[in-house]
mmCIF file of the C-alpha atoms, coordinates in Angstrom:
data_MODEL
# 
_entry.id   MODEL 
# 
loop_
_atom_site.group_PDB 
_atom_site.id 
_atom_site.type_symbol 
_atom_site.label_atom_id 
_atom_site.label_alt_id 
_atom_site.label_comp_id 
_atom_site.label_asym_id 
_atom_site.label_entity_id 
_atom_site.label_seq_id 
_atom_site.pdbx_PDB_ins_code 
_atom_site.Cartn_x 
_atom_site.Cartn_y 
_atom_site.Cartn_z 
_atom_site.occupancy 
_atom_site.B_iso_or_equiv 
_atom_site.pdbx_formal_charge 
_atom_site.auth_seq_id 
_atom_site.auth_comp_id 
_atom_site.auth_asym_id 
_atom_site.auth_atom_id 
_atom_site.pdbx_PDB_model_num 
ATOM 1   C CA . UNK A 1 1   ? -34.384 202.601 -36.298 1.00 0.00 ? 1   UNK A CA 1 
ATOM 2   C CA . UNK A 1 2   ? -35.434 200.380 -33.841 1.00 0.00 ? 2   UNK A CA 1 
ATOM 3   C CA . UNK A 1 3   ? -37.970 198.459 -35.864 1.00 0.00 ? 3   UNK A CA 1 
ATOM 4   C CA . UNK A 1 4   ? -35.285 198.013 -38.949 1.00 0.00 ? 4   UNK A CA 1 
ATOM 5   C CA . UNK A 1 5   ? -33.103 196.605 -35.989 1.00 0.00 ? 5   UNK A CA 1 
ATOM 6   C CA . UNK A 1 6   ? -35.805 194.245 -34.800 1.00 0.00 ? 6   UNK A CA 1 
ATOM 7   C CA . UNK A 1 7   ? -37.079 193.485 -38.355 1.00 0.00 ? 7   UNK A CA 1 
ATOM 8   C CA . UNK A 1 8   ? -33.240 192.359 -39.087 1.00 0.00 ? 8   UNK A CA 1 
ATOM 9   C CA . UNK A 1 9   ? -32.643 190.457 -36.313 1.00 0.00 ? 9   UNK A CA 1 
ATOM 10  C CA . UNK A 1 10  ? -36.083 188.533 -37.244 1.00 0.00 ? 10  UNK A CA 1 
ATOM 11  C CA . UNK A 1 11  ? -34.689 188.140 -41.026 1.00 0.00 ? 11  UNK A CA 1 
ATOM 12  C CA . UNK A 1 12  ? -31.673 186.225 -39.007 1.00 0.00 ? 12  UNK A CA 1 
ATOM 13  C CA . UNK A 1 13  ? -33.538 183.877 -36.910 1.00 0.00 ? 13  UNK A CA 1 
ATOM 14  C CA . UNK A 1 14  ? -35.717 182.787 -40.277 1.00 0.00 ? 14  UNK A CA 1 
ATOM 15  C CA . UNK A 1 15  ? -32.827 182.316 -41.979 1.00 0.00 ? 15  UNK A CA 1 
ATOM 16  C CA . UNK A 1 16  ? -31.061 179.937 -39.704 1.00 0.00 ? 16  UNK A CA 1 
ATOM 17  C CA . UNK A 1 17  ? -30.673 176.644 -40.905 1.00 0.00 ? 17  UNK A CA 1 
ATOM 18  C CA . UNK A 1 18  ? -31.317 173.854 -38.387 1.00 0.00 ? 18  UNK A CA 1 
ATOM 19  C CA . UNK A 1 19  ? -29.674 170.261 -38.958 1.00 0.00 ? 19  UNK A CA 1 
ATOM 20  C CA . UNK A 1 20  ? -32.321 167.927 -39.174 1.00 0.00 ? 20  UNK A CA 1 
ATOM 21  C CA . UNK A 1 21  ? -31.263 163.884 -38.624 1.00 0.00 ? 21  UNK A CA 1 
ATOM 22  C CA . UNK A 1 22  ? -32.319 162.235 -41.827 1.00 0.00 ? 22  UNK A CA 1 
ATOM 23  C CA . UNK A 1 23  ? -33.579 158.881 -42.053 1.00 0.00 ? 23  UNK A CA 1 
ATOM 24  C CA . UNK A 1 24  ? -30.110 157.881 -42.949 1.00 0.00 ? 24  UNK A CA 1 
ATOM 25  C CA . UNK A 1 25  ? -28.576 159.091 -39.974 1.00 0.00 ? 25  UNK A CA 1 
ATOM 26  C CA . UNK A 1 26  ? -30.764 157.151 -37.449 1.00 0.00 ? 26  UNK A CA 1 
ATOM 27  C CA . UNK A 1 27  ? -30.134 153.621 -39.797 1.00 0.00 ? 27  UNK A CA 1 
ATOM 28  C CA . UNK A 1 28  ? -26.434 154.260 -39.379 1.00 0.00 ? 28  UNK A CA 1 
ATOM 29  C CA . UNK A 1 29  ? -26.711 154.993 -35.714 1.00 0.00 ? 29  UNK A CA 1 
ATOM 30  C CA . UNK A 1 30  ? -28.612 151.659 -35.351 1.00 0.00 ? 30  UNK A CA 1 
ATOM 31  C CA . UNK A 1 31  ? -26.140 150.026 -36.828 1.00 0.00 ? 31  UNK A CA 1 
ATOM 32  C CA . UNK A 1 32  ? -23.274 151.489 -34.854 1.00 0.00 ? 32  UNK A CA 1 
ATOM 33  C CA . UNK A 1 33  ? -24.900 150.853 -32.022 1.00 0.00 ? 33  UNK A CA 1 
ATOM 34  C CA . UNK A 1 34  ? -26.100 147.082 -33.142 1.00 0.00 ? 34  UNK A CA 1 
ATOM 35  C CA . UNK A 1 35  ? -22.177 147.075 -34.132 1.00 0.00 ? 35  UNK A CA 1 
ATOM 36  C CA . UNK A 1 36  ? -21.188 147.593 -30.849 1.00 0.00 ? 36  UNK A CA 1 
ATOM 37  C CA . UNK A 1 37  ? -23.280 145.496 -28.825 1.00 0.00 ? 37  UNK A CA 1 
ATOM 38  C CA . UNK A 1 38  ? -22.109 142.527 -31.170 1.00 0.00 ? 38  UNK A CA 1 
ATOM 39  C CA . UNK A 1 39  ? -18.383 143.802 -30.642 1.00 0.00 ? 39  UNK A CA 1 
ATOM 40  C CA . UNK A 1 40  ? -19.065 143.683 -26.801 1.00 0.00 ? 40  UNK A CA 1 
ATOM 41  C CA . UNK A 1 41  ? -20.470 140.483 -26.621 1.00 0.00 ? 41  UNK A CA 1 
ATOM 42  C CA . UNK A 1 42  ? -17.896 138.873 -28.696 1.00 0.00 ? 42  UNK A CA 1 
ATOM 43  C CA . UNK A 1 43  ? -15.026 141.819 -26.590 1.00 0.00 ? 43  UNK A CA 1 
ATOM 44  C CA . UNK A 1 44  ? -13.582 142.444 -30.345 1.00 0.00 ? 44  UNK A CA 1 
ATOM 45  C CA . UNK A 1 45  ? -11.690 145.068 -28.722 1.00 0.00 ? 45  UNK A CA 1 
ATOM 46  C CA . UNK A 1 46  ? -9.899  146.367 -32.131 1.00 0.00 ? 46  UNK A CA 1 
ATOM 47  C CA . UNK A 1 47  ? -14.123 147.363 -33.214 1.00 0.00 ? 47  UNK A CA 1 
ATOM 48  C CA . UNK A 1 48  ? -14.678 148.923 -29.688 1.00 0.00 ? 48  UNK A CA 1 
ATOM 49  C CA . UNK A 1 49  ? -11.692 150.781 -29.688 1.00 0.00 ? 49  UNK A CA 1 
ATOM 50  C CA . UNK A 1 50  ? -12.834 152.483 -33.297 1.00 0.00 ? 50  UNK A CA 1 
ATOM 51  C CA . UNK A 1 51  ? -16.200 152.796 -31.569 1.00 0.00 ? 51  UNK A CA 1 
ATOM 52  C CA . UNK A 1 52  ? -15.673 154.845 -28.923 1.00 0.00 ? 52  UNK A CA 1 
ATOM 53  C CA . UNK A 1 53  ? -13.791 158.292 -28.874 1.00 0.00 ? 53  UNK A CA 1 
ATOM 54  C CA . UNK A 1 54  ? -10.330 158.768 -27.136 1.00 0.00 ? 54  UNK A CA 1 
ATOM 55  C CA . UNK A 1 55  ? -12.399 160.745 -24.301 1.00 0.00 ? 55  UNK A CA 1 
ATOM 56  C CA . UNK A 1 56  ? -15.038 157.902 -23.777 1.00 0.00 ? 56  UNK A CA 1 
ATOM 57  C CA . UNK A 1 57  ? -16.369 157.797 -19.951 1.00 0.00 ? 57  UNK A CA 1 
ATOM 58  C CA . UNK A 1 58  ? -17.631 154.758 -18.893 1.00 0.00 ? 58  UNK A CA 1 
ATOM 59  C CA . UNK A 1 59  ? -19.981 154.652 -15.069 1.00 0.00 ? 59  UNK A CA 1 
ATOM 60  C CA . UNK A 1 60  ? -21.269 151.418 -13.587 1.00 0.00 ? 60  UNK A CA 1 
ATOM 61  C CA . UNK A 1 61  ? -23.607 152.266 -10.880 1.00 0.00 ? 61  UNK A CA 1 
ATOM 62  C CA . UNK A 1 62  ? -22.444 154.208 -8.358  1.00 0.00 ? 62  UNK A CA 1 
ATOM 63  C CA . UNK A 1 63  ? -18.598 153.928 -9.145  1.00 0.00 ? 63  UNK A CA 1 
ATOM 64  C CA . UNK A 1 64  ? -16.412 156.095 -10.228 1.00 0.00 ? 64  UNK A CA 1 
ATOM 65  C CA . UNK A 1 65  ? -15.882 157.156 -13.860 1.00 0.00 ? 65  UNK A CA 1 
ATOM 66  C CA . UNK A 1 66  ? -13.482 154.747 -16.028 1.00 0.00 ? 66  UNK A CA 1 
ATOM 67  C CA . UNK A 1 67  ? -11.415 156.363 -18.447 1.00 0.00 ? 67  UNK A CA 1 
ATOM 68  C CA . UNK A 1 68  ? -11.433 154.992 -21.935 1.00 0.00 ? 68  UNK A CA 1 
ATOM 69  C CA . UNK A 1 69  ? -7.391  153.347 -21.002 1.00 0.00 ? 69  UNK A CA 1 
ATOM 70  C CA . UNK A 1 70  ? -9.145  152.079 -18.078 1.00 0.00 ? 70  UNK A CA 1 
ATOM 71  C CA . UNK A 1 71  ? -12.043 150.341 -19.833 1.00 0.00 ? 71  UNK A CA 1 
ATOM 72  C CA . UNK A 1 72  ? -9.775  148.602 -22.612 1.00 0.00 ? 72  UNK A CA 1 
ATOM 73  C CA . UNK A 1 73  ? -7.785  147.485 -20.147 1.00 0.00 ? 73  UNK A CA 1 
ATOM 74  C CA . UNK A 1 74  ? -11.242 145.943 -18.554 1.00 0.00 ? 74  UNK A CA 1 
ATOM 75  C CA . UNK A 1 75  ? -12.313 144.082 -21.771 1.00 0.00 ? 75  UNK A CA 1 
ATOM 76  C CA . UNK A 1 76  ? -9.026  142.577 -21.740 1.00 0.00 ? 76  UNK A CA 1 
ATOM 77  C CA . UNK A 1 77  ? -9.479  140.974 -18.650 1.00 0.00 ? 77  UNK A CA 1 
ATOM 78  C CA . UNK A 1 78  ? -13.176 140.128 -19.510 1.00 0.00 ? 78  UNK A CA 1 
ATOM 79  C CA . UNK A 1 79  ? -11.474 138.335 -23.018 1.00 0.00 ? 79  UNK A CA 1 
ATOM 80  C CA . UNK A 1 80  ? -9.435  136.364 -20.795 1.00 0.00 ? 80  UNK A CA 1 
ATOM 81  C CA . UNK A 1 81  ? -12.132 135.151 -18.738 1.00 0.00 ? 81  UNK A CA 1 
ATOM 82  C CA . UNK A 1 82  ? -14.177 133.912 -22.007 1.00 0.00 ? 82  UNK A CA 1 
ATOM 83  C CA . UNK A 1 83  ? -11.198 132.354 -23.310 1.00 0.00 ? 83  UNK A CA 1 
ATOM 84  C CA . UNK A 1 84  ? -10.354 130.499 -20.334 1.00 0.00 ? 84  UNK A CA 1 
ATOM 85  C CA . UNK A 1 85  ? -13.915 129.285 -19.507 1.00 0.00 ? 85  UNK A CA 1 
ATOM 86  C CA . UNK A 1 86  ? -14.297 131.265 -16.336 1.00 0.00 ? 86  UNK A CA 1 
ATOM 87  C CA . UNK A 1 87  ? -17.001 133.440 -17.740 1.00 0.00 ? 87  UNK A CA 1 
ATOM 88  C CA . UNK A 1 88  ? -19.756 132.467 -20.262 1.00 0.00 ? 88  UNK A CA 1 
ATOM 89  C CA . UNK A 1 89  ? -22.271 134.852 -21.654 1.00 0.00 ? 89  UNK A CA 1 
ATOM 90  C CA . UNK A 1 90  ? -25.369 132.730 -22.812 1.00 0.00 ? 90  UNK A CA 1 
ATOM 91  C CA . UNK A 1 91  ? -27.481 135.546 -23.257 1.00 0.00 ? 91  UNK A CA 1 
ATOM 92  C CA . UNK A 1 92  ? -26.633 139.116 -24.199 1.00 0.00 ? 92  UNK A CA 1 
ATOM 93  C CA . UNK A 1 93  ? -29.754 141.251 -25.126 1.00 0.00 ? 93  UNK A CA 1 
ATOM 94  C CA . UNK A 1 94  ? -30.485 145.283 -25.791 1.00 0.00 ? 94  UNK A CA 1 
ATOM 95  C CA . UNK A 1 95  ? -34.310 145.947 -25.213 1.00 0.00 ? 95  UNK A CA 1 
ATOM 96  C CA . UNK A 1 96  ? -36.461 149.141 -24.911 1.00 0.00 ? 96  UNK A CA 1 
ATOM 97  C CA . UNK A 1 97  ? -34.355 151.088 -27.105 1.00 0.00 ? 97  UNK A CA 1 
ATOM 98  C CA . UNK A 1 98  ? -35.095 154.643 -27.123 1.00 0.00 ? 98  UNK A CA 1 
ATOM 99  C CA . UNK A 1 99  ? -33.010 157.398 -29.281 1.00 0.00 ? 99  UNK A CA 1 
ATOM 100 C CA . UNK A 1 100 ? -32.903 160.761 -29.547 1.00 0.00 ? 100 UNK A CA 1 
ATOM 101 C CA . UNK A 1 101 ? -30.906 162.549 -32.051 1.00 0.00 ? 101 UNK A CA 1 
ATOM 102 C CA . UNK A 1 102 ? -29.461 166.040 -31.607 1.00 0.00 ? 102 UNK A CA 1 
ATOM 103 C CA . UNK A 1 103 ? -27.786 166.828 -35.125 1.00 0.00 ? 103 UNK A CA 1 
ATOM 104 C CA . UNK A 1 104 ? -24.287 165.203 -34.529 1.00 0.00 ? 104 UNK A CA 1 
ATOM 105 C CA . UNK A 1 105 ? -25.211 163.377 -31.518 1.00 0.00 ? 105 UNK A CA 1 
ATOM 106 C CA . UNK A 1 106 ? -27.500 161.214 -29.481 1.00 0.00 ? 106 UNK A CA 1 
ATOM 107 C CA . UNK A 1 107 ? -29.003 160.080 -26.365 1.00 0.00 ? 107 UNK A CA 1 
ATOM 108 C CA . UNK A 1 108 ? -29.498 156.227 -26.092 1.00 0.00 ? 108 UNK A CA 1 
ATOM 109 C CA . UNK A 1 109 ? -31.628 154.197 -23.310 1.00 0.00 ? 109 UNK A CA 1 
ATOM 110 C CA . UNK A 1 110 ? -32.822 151.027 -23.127 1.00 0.00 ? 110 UNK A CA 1 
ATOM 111 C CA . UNK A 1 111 ? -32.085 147.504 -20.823 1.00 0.00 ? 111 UNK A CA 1 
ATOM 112 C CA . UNK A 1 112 ? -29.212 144.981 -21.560 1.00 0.00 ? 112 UNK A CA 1 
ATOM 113 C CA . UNK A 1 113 ? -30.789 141.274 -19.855 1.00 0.00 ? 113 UNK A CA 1 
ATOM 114 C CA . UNK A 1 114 ? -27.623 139.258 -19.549 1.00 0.00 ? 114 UNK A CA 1 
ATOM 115 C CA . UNK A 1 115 ? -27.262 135.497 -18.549 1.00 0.00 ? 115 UNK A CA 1 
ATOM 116 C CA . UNK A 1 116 ? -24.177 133.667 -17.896 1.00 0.00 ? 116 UNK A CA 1 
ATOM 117 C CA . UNK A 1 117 ? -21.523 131.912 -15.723 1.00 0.00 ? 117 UNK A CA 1 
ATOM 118 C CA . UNK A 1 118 ? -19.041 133.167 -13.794 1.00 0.00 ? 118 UNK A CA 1 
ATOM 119 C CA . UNK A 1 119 ? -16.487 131.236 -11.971 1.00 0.00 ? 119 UNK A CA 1 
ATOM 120 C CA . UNK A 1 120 ? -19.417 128.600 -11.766 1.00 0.00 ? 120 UNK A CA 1 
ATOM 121 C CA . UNK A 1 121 ? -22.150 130.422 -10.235 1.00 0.00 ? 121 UNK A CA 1 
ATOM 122 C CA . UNK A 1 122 ? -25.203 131.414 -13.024 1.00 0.00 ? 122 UNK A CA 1 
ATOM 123 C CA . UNK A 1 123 ? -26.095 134.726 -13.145 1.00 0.00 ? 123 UNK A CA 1 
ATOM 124 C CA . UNK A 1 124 ? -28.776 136.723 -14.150 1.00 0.00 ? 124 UNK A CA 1 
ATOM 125 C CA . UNK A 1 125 ? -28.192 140.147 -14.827 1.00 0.00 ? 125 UNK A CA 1 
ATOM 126 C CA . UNK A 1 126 ? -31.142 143.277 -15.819 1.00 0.00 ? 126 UNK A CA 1 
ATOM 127 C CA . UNK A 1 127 ? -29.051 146.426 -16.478 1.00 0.00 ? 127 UNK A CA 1 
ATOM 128 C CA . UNK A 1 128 ? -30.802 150.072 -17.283 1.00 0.00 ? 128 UNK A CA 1 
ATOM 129 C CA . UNK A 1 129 ? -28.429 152.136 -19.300 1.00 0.00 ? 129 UNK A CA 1 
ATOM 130 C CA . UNK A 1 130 ? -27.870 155.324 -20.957 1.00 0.00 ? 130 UNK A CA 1 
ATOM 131 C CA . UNK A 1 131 ? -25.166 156.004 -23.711 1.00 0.00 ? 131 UNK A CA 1 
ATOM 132 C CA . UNK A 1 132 ? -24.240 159.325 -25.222 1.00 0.00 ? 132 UNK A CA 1 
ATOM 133 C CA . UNK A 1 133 ? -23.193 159.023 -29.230 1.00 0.00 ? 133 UNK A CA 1 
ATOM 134 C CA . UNK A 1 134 ? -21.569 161.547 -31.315 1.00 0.00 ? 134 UNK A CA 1 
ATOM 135 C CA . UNK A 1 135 ? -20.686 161.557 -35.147 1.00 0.00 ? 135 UNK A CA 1 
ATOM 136 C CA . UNK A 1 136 ? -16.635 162.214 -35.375 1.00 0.00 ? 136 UNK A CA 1 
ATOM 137 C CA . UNK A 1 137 ? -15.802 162.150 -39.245 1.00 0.00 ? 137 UNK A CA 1 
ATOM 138 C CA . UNK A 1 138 ? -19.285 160.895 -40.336 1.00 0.00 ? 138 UNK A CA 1 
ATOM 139 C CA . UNK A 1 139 ? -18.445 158.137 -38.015 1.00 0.00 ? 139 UNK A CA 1 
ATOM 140 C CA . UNK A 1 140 ? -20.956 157.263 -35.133 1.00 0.00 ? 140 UNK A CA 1 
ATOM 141 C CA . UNK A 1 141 ? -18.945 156.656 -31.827 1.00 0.00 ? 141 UNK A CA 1 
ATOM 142 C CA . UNK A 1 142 ? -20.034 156.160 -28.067 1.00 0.00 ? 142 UNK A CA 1 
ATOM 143 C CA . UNK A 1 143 ? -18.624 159.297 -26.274 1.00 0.00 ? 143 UNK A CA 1 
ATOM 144 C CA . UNK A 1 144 ? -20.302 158.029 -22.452 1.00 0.00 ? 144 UNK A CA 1 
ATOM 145 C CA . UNK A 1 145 ? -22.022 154.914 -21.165 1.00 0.00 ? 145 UNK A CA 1 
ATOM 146 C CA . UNK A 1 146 ? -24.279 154.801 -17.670 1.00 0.00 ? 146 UNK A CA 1 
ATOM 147 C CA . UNK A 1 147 ? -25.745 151.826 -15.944 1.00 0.00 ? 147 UNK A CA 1 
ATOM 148 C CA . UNK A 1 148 ? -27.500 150.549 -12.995 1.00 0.00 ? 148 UNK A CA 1 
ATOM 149 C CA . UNK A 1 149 ? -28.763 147.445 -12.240 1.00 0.00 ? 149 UNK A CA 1 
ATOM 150 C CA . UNK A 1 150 ? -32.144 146.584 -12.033 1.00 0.00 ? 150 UNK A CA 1 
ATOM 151 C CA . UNK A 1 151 ? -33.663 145.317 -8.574  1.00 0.00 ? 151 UNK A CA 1 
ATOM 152 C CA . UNK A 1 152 ? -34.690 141.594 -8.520  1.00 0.00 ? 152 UNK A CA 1 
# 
């Protein structure tokens, strides 16, 4: 009895199916992702806001976790400051870009290398970060975004 047992719990574990991503899956995670960045740079909030899901959690460095609300209400700000001319992004890069894909979802690292002005001082920013991405309706979206600065 036992070895029917056993032999039918093996049958079960072969005959699992295991969701494997396809190449299509990784191109159209690129290209959220590449959609993103673009968004961000340019703060198209409208394409961030379908980007992201409704529970998106957002750390820089040390700080405490923004909430989605919070973060729109961020880019906001950060749209005013481009239109007005207090901030200018002359550079706005994603390098090192290493994904893994777990069926509907995926871990994202790499280093955003940012120039710009703000308020009239230059700055030069290196930024390690990590995202977490998740498929919601065939859709890729950012579900949670880490970051810490780079030393100089």
């Amino acid at each position: 009895m036992k070895k029917i047992a056993y032999l039918i719990y093996l049958f079960s574990l072969l005959s699992c199916t295991v969701e494997v991503s396809t190449e299509s899956d990784i191109e159209s995670l690129n290209q959220a992702i590449n959609d993103f960045n673009l968004a961000f740079e340019k703060v198209d909030i409208a394409k961030l806001n379908l980007l992201t899901t409704d529970q998106y959690a957002h750390v820089n460095g040390s700080n405490p976790v923004i909430t989605k609300e919070a973060w729109m209400a961020y880019l906001k700000k950060r749209k005013g400051q481009l239109g007005s001319g207090t901030l200018e992004v002359t550079k706005y890069q994603f390098k090192d870009k290493q994904l893994v894909q777990y069926d509907q979802s995926a871990y994202v690292t790499g280093i955003i290398e940012m120039d710009g002005n703000l308020n009239g001082e230059e700055f030069s920013r290196r930024i390690r970060v990590s995202h977490f991405w998740v498929q919601e309706d065939g859709q890729w979206k950012r579900a949670g975004f880490h970051d810490v600065r780079i030393g100089e």
